[in-house]
N, C-alpha and C positions, 0 to 999 in steps of 0.2 A: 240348611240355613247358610245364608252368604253371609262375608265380613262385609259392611259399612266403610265404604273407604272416607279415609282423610279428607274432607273438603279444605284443609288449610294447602295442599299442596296435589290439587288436580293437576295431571301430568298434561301437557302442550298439546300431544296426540291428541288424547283423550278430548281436547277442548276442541280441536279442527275438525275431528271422527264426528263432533256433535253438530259445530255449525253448518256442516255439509249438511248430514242430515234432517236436520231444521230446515234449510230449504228447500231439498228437494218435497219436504212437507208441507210447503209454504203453496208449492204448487200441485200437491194432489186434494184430494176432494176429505173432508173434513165434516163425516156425517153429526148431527145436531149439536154441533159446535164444543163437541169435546177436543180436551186439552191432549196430546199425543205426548207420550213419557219415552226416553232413550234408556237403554239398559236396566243399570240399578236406580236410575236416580229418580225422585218422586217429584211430582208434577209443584209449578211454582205454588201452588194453592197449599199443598201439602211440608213445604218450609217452616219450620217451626218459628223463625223469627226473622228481622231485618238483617242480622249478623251472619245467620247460616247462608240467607239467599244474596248476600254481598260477596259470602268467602266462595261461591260455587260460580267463580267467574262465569262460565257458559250456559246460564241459567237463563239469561235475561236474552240471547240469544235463539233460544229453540224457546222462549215462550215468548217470544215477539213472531215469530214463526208460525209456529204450531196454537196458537191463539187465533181462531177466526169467530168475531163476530156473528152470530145469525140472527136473519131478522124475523119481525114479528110475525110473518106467514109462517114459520119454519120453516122458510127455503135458505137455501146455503146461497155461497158465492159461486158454485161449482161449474153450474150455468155458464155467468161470463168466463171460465175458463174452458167451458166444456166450446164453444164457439165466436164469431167473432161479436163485436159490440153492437147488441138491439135491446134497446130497454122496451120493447112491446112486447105485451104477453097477449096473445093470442085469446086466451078466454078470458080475458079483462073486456068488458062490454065497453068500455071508455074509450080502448086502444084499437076494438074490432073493426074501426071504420080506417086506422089506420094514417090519421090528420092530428095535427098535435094541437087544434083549437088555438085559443091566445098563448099557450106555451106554459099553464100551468103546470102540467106534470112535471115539465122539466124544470121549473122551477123546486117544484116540492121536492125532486128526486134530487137538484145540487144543495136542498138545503138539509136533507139528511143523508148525506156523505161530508158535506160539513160538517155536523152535529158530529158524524161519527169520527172524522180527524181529530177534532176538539179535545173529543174526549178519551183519542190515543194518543196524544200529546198529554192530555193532563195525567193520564195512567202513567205516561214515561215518565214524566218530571217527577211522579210521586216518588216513584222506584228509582229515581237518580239521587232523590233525596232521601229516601230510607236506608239506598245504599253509604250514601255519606254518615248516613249517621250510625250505621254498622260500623264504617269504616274508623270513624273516631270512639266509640266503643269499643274497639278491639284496639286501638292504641291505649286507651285509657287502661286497658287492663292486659297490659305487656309485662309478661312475669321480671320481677327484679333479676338483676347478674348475681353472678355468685359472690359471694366475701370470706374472703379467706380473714381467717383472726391473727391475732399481734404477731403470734410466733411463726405459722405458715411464712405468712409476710416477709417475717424479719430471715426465713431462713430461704426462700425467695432471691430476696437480696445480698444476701452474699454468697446465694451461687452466683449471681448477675454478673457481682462484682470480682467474685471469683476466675469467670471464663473471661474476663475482662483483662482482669490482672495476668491471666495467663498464654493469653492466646500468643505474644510474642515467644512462648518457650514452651510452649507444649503442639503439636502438629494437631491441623482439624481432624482429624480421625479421633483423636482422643477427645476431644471437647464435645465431637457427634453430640453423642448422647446426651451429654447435662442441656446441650443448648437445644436437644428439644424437648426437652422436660420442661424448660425455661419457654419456649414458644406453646406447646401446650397448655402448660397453666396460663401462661393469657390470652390465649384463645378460649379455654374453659370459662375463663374469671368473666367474660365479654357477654358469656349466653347465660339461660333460664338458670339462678340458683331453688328455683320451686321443682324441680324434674329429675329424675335419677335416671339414666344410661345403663340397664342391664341388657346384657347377652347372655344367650343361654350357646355354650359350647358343648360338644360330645363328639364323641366318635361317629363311626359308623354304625347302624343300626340302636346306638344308645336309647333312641325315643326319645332326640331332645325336640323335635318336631310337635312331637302329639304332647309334649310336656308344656309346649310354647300353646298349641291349641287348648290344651285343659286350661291353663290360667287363661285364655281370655275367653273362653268358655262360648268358642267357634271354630270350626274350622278353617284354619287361616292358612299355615304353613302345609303343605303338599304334603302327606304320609303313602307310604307302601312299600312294596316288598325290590322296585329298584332304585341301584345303590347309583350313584349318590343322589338322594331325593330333592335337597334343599343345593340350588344350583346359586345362589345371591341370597344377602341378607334381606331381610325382612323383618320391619317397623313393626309396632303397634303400640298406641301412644293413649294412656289412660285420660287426658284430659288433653287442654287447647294450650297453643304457647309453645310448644315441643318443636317448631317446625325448625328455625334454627340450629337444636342439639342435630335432630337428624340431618340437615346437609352439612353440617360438619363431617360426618359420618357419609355421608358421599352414598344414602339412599334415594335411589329416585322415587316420586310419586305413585309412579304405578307399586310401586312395593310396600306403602303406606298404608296399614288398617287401622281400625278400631275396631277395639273389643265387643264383644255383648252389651246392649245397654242395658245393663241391670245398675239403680242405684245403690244398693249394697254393696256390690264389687268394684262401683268406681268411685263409692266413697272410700275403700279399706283401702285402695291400689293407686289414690288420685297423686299424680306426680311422677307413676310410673313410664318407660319408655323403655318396653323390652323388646329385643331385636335377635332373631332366629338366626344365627351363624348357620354355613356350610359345615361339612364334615371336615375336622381338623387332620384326620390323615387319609382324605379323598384322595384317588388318584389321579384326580385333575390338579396341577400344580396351580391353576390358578383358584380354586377353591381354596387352598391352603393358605395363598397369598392375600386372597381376602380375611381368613382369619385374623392374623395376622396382624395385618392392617387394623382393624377392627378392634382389636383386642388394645391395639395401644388408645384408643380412644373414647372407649365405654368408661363409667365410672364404676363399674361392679362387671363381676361375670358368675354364671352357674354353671357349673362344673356337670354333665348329664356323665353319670357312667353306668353299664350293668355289668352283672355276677359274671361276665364271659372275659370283658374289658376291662373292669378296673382295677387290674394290675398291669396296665400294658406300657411297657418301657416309653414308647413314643409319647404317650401324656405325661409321665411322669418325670421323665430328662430333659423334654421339650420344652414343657411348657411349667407344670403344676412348682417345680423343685427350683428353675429363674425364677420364680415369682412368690416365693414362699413369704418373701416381705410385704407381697398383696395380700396377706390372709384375713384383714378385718372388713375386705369387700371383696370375698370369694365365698358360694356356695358349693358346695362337692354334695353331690346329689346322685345316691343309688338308686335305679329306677328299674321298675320290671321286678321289685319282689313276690312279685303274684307267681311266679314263675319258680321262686324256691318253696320248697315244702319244709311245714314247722318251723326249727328253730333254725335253719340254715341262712335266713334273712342276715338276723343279728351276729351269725359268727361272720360272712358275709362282710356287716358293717363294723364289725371290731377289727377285722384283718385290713378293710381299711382306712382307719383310724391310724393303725400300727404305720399302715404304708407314709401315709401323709405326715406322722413324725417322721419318718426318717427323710422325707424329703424338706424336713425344717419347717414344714406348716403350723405353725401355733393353732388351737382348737378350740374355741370358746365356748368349752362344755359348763364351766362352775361360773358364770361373768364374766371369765376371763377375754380379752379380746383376741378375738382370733378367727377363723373360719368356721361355718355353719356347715352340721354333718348332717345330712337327714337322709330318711329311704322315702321310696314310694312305689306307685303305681298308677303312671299317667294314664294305661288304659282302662282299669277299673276305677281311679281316682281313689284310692286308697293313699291317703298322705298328704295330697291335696292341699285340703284346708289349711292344715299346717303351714302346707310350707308358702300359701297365700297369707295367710299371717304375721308369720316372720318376715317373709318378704314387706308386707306392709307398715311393718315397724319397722325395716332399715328405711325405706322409700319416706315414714314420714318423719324421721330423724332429722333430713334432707344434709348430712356429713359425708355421707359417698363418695362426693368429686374431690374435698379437700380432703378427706384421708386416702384417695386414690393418687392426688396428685404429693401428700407427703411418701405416702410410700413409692412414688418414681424417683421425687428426691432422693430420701438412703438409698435406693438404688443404683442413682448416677454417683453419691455420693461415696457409694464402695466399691465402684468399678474405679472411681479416680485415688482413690485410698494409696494405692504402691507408687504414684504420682506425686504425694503432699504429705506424706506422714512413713518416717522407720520405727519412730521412737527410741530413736539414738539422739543425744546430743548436739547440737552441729554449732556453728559457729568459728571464728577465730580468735584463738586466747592472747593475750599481751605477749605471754611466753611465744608463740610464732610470729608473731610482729617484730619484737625482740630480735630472733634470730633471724629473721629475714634483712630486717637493717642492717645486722653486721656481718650478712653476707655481701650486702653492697657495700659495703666501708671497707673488707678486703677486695673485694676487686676492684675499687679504685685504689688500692694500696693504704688507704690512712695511718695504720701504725706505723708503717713506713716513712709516711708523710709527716707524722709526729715526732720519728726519731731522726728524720733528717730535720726537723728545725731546731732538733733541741742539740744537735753537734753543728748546726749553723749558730747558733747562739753560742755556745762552750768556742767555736772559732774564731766568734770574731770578737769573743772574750781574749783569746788568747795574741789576738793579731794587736790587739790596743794592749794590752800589759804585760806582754812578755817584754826579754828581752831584745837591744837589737840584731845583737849577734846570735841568737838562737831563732829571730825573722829571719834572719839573712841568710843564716843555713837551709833551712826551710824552705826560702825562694831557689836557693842555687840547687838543692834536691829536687822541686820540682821541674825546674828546667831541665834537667838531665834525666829524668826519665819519664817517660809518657805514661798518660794517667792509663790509658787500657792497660798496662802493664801489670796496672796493682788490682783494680777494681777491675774484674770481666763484666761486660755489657752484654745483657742479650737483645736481641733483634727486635725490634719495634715490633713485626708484625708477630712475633712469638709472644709477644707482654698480651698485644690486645686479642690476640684469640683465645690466650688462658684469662683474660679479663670479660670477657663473651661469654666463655663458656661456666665461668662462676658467677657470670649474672644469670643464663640460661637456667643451672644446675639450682640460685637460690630463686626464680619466679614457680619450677617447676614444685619445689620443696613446698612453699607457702599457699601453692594454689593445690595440689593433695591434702594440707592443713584444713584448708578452707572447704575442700569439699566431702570431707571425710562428712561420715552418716547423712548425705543430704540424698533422695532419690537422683535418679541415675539423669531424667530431665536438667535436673537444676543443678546438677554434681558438673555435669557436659554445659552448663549454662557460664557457671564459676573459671572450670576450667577455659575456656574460650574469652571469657574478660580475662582474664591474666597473662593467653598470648598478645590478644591485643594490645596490651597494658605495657608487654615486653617490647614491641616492634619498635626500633629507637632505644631504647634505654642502654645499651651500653654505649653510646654516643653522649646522649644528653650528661651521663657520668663525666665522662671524660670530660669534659666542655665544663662541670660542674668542677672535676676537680682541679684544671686550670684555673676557675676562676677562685675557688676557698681555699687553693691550697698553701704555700707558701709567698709573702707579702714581696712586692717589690724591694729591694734596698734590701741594708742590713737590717738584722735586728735590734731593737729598741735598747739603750743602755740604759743600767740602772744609774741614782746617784751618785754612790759611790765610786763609780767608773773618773772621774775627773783626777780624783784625789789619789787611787793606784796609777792613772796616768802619771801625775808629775813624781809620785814616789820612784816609779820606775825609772822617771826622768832625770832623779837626782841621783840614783844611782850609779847610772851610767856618767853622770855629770863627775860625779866622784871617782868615778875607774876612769874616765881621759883627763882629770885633774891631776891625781898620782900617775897616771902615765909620764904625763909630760912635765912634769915635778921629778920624777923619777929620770927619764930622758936627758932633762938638764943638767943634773947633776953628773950623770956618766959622760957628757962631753965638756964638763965643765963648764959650762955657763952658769950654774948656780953651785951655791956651798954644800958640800956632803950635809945629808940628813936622811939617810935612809927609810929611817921611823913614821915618820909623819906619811912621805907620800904611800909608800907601803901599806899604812894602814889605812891609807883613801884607797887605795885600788882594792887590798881585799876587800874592806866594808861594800864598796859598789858589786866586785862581784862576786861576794854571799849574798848581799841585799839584792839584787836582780831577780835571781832566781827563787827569791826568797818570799818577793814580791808576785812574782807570780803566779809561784804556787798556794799564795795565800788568794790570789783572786779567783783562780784556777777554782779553790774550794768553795768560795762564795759565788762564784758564775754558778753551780751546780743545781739549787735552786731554783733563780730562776731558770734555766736553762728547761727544765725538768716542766715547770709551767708553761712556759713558753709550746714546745713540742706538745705536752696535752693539751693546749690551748688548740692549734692549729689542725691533731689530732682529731680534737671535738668540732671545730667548725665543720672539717670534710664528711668527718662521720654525718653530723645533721645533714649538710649537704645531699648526700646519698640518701640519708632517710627520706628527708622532704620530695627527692625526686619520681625514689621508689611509691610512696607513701599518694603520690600525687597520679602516678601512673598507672600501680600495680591494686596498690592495699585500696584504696579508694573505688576504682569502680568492682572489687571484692564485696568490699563491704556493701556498697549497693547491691548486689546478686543478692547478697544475703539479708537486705534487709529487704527487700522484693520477695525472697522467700518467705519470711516472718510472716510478711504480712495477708500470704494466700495461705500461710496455717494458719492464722487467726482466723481467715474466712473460711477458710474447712470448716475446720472447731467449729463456726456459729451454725455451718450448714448442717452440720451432723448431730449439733445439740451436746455435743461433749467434747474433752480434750483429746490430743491427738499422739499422747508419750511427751517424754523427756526432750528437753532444748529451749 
């Protein structure tokens, strides 16, 4: 018995190979006007409905062809083919004189070739419109898309959003795979959600061929004794609608069956679409590479192995143990136990059982969800029924593609895992903020800067209330010896490369803070903002602390300054009053009195210095504010600058981080650690 092929997806050949020869039938002889059949395909008569003889495109072809007419003598047309054009017939006593009379005959003769156009015109227009209305029938009844529910969806979308977020910091090689998980599922979501995508895979000699023949209970796929037998996949589609899944899958037409029609088998099986794989360790590499191929696009697979093969490293590291998070649409199917004697089957399918744990396959022997373990025996059908059974309750579930396409998720979403998740803490604490600030506030110098405003304040305390004769000495000491003398100066260019390199030493500090616990992508992402962040910054300082640092002019006096001013003022008023009180007396110009001027000159110079050092004490104060004051401007100074350059696009690394672990998290369905 032959398979039935597909009429939804007749192969192009196939349709050319027909119309040729519909013509050249067109022109041979056509005894009592039977209908002439090509291959397997049954005559227009024998089409079951308007729908089948619409989807068999080249149908209406070879029976506009191979359709001759015959008329009421039973003579054919063969005649006018057999020579050239004489409508006389010879033993027609009408025609034996060989005169056409007033031209009746030929009249009767163009009015039934008339008659007979007529009525091949109304035959086509019927079949143009039986065809339309197949055609809209078979629209009317286009299986729905698939629908994925709330949570697929939602986890869907934040992988979307995930490779979105990441693609500036992670390279395509790593994203590959999520983004065609992401392109598969909407390619899936697009076609027949009524149809399930099984593949039967196996070894070499497994008997997943004659296993693929048993369920559709013909023989379909090639069996025998050379290896490799099944050279291309091969369709066979339990019901209409299917044609879509399969060119996805990149089957051509000629490889398209259908099953046995029994309606029992395509009522338990309807939705099915199982497709016979090559050998997955053929030694033709392009065999394998179809597998392959295939395998990423099916919504289930059946696992074919026998008592020789399945423990064989190549299925098991290759393929069964990467996909062990496929195990709620995988079969693993012992086949050929007719071949173990007694109880050797069942030790057989315990051993394994045991394999397939350890390759991490879950096994849904108690309800559990997991993989289907069964034996059989495709050649005597021992198991069979079963495992059409089973199969028939996953197929009318219709969950296959969306738990095929969640279990692609966790798997793209645990190759990217060392990518988005350590479960260390990460982040930057105020405490590294903190010292990163006052790494830039020493290298612009600020305490520095604070304690020279506060001995510029304490000076020019001293230059308004000292004495004048303790100014004056003051002035004449600093004239006579040059200021390098006392204070050593070092070199401009020696300040700003120890000021470079304590800016260097504090971006380098705070961006190891920053990238401590984060994966090594976004660790290299952190770090790489904080050079940027550095390029300029010991400039922009310097420029920063010219402008916050110390105010033009002196510094601001307090009130009291007026009033030690003229104290000082009377003092000294009092020491050249007894001077020259004192003076006059010794050259006599005025009357001896020693007492009086004596005791203006000491009062003036006790009270001078007396004064002084009473403001001396009271400058201290503010002085002390002052320097903090100026201290704290430069310090913010340098914060705001680093904070503006460094911390700032930091903390965007890291909140770009945050935010593709929170899409992890949604995509995996759980948290991701600590941070």
């Amino acid at each position: 018995m032959t398979a039935v092929t597909d009429q939804d997806h007749t192969d192009e050949m196939d349709h050319a190979d027909h119309t040729d020869r519909a013509q050249h039938a067109d022109a041979s002889p056509v005894e009592g006007g039977s209908v002439e059949t090509f291959g397997n395909r049954p005559p227009v008569e024998d089409v079951p409905d308007a729908q089948n003889a619409a989807e068999a495109g080249d149908l209406e072809d070879v029976d506009d062809h191979a359709r001759v007419p015959a008329d009421t003598s039973g003579r054919t047309e063969s005649k006018a083919a057999a020579g050239p054009t004489n409508l006389t017939d010879p033993t027609d006593p009408e025609e034996a004189t060989g005169s056409w009379d007033d031209g009746l005959i030929a009249r009767r003769v163009n009015e039934t070739t008339a008659a007979q156009q007529a009525a091949a015109v109304e035959i086509r227009a019927s079949r143009a419109q039986a065809a339309h209305t197949a055609h809209a029938v078979q629209a009317a009844h286009v299986p729905a898309p698939l629908a994925y529910d709330g949570p697929l969806r939602s986890r869907l979308d934040a992988l979307r959003e995930l490779v979105g977020l990441s693609r500036t910091r992670l390279d395509s090689g790593t994203l590959a795979e999520a983004g065609r998980v992401l392109d598969e599922a909407a390619a899936r979501r697009r076609l027949s959600g009524q149809h399930t995508v099984v593949a039967i895979a196996g070894a070499t000699g497994s008997g997943k061929s004659q296993l693929f023949n048993a369920l559709a209970g013909v023989p379909i796929s090639e069996t025998g004794v050379r290896r490799p037998t099944t050279a291309a996949p091969i369709a066979c589609s339990w019901s209409d609608g299917a044609a879509t899944l399969i060119d996805r899958i990149g089957i051509p037409g000629r490889l398209r069956r259908r099953p046995l029609q029994s309606a029992e088998m395509e009522a338990q099986l309807r939705g099915l679409v199982l497709i016979d794989l090559p050998d997955h360790d053929s030694a033709a590499v392009a065999h394998r590479e179809q597998v392959d191929r295939v395998l990423a696009l099916v919504d289930a697979v059946i696992w074919v192995v026998d008592p020789e093969k399945y423990a064989d490293a190549i299925l098991h590291e290759r393929y069964l143990r990467p996909m062990a998070g496929h195990a709620e649409v995988m079969f693993v199917v012992l086949n050929q136990i007719d071949r173990l004697p007694g109880e050797a089957a069942d030790q057989v399918l315990d051993d394994l059982r045991r394999l397939l744990d350890e390759d991490g396959i879950a096994l849904g022997e108690y309800g559990e969800p997991g993989a289907t373990v069964l034996s059989l025996s495709a050649l005597t059908g021992d198991g069979i029924p079963e495992l059409r059974e089973v199969l028939g309750q996953f197929v009318a579930d219709r969950g296959a593609a969306a738990r095929r396409i969640s279990a692609d998720v966790d798997a793209a979403a645990w190759r990217l895992r060392p990518v988005y998740a350590t479960g260390r803490r990460t982040g930057l604490s105020e405490e590294a903020r903190d010292e990163f600030a006052a790494r830039l506030a020493d290298s612009v110098g600020a305490t520095a800067a604070g304690e020279a405003a506060e001995r510029a304040w304490l000076r020019n305390a001293n230059r308004a209330c000292g004495t004048p004769w303790l100014r004056l000495w003051r002035w004449y000491n600093d004239r006579r010896e040059p200021t390098t003398g006392r204070l050593p100066i070092r070199a401009q260019a020696d300040e700003e490369a120890t000021a470079r390199q304590r800016v260097e030493q504090a971006v380098r500090t705070v961006a190891d803070r920053a990238s401590g616990g984060l994966p090594t992508p976004w660790a290299q992402a952190v770090r790489e903002a904080a050079v940027r962040g550095s390029q300029g910054l010991p400039e922009a300082l310097d420029e920063l602390a010219a402008r916050a640092g110390l105010p033009v002019g002196r510094p601001p006096r307090p009130g009291w300054w007026p009033a030690a001013v003229l104290a000082q003022a009377s003092m000294t008023i009092l020491q050249v009053v007894g001077g020259i009180w004192l003076l006059g007396q010794i050259i006599g110009f005025m009357a001896p009195n020693l007492g009086v001027p004596v005791l203006l000159m000491v009062a003036g110079i006790i009270g001078g210095p007396l004064v002084e050092w009473s403001c001396r004490m009271a400058a201290r104060g503010p002085a002390r504010r002052y320097g903090l004051d100026a201290e704290r401007r430069l310090r913010e100074a340098a914060a705001g600058c680093g904070r503006a350059r460094v911390l700032d696009p930091l903390a965007a690394e890291l909140l770009r981080y945050r935010e593709v672990r929170e899409q992890y998290a949604r995509v995996t369905g759980a948290g991701v650690g600590a941070g």
